[in-house]
N, C-alpha and C positions, 0 to 999 in steps of 0.2 A: 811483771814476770815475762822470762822471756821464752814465750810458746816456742818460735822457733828449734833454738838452741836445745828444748827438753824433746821436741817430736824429733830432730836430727839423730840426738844419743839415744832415743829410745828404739825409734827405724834402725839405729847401727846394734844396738846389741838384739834385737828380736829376728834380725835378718841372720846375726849369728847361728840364733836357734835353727832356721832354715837349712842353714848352710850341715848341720850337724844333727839332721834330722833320727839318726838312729842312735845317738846318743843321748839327744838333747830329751826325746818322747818315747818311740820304740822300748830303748832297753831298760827305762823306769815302768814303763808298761807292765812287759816279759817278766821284770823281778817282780812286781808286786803279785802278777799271776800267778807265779810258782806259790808266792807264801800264800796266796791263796786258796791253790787244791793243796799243797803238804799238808799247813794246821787244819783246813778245812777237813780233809781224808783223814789224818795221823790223829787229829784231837776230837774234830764231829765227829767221829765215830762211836766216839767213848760218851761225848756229851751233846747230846742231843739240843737244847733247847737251854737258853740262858735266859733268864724272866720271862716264859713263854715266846722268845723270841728264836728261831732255828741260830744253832750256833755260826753257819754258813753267814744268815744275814748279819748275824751280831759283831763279828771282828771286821767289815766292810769299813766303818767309819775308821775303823783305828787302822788300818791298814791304809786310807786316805789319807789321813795326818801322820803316817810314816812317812808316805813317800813326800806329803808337801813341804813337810818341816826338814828333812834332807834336801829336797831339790830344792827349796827356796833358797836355804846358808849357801849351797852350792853355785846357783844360778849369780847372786849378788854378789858373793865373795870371788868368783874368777872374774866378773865382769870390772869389781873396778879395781884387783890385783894386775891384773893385766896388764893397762896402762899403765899403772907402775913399775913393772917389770920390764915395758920397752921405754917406756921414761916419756909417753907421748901425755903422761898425766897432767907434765908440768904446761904443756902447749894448753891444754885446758883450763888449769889452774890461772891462768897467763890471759884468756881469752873473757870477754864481757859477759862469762855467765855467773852466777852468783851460788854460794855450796846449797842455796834451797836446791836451784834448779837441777844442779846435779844430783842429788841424793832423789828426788822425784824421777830423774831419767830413768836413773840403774837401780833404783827398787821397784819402780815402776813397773818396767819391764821384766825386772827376775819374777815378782810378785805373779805380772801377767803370764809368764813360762808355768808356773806354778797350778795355777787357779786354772790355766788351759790341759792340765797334765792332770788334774784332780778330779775334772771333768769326764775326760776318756777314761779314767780308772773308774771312776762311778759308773760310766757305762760297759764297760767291760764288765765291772760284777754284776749287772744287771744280768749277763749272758748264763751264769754260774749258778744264780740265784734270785728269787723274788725280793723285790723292792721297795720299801715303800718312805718315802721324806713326810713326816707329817707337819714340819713345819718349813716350808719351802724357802720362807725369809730370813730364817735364824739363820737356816743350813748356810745358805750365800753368806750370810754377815759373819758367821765363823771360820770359812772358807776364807776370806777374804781378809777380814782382822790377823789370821793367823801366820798365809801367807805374805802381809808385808810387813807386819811384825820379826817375824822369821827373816825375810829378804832385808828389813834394817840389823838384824845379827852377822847374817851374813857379808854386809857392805864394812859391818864393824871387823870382822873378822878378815875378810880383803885387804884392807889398812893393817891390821895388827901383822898379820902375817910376812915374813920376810923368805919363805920357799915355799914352793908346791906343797911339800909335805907337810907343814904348818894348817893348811887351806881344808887339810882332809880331821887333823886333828881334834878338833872339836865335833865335828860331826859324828866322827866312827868312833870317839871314845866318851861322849860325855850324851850327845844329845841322838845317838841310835840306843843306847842301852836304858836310857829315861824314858822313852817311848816305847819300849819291851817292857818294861815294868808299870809302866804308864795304864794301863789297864785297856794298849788296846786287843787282845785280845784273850782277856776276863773279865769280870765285872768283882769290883773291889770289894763288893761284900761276900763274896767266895772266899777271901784271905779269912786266915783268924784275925782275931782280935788285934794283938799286938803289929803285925802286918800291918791293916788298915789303918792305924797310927800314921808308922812308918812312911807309906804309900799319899798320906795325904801333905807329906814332904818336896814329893813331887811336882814341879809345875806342869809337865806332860798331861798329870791324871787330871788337871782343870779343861787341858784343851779337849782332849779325847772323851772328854764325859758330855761337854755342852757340845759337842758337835754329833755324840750318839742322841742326845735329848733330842736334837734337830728332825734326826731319821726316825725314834720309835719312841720319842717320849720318855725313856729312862735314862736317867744320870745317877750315876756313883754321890754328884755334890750338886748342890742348890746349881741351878741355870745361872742364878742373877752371880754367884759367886763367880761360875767360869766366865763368864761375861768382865767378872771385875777382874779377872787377873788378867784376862786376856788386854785387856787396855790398859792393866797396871805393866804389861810385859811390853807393850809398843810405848808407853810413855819414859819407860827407863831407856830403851834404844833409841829412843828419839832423843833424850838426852847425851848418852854417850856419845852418839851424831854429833850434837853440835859442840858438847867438845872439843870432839877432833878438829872441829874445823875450827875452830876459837883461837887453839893453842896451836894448829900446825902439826898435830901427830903425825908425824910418819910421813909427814906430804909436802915438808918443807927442806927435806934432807934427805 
């Protein structure tokens, strides 16, 4: 493997994040703040406590895995549309590195935007409300599964895409409003009956459930379940990955 070539692409697009530091951390920050006093004020008021949990601390997780699973698609899908849009992809394409090695740079890296972006939002709500992870290793393992899971949707989504506006498409229409409904900020045995059917339709409600089990022990579905979609959702993108690169989608024309 060529170390080199992966720390070069990963030093160029993490330095990006540097360069665009109020977009890239700050204003994922700011947004996820707001939804945190509005539903916090607007909804804790009305509900107090969600499985003896303050409703404050209980939407934290799910509020995490809004912004990771947005910024991951985000972070991976401009990093390697980009050089396809000034055509410097082909110069890569062209050069001794091999499509592992790429897809490890630019997931890599967005995954690492992500997981560093998830972190300061968990400390931030520390500032709002008390806190507690009772399982410190899960938390990281889902934190991390999710974000480069996410960051290989995202790298697929950079390829499929042929304009900016394609880039935003799937996020702000398929996978922000799965995350709304996702249960992160309910708990899915609040729905009736038929609902909770429904809602177990969802692959959102596996992440956001095992990454709540992490902080307080409660999940909507079996742990070992979100555990198993969560790696059945990185084995299918890793799939469509090599794919692409198999047949040439999008990156030979």
């Amino acid at each position: 493997m060529n170390l080199y070539a992966i720390r070069a692409i990963y030093k160029f697009e993490m330095a990006r994040t540097w360069r665009t530091l109020m977009q890239s951390i700050i204003a994922p920050v700011i947004s996820t703040s707001l939804y945190f006093v509005v539903f916090g004020a607007a909804i804790g008021s009305r509900i107090k406590e969600v499985d003896g949990i303050s409703y404050g601390a209980f939407i934290v997780p799910g509020l995490i895995m809004l912004s990771l699973l947005s910024q991951s698609i985000s972070n991976a899908s401009f990093g390697i549309y980009f050089p396809r849009f000034t055509g410097t992809i082909y110069e890569l394409l062209s050069a001794p590195v091999s499509y592992l090695e790429i897809v490890v740079s630019y997931v890599g890296a967005a995954a690492t935007k992500s997981i560093l972006l998830g972190l300061i939002i968990l400390a931030t709500a520390g500032l709002f409300v008390p806190l507690q992870v009772q399982h410190p290793f899960w938390m990281i393992l889902f934190l991390v599964l999710t974000a480069v899971t996410f960051s290989l949707l995202g790298f697929i989504i950079g390829i499929w895409a042929d304009s900016f506006e394609k880039l935003q498409l799937v996020p702000l229409l398929i996978i922000t409003p799965l995350t709304f409904l996702g249960g992160s900020f309910y708990a899915v045995n609040m729905l009736p009956p038929f609902w909770k059917v429904v809602t177990l339709f969802n692959p959102i409600v596996y992440l956001v459930s095992g990454f709540r089990w992490s902080f307080y022990g409660l999940a909507d579905v079996n742990v070992e379940v979100s555990l198993a979609m969560t790696a059945l959702f990185l084995a299918v993108f890793l799939a469509i990955v090599a794919w692409i690169f198999k047949t040439g989608y999008r990156l030979k024309s």
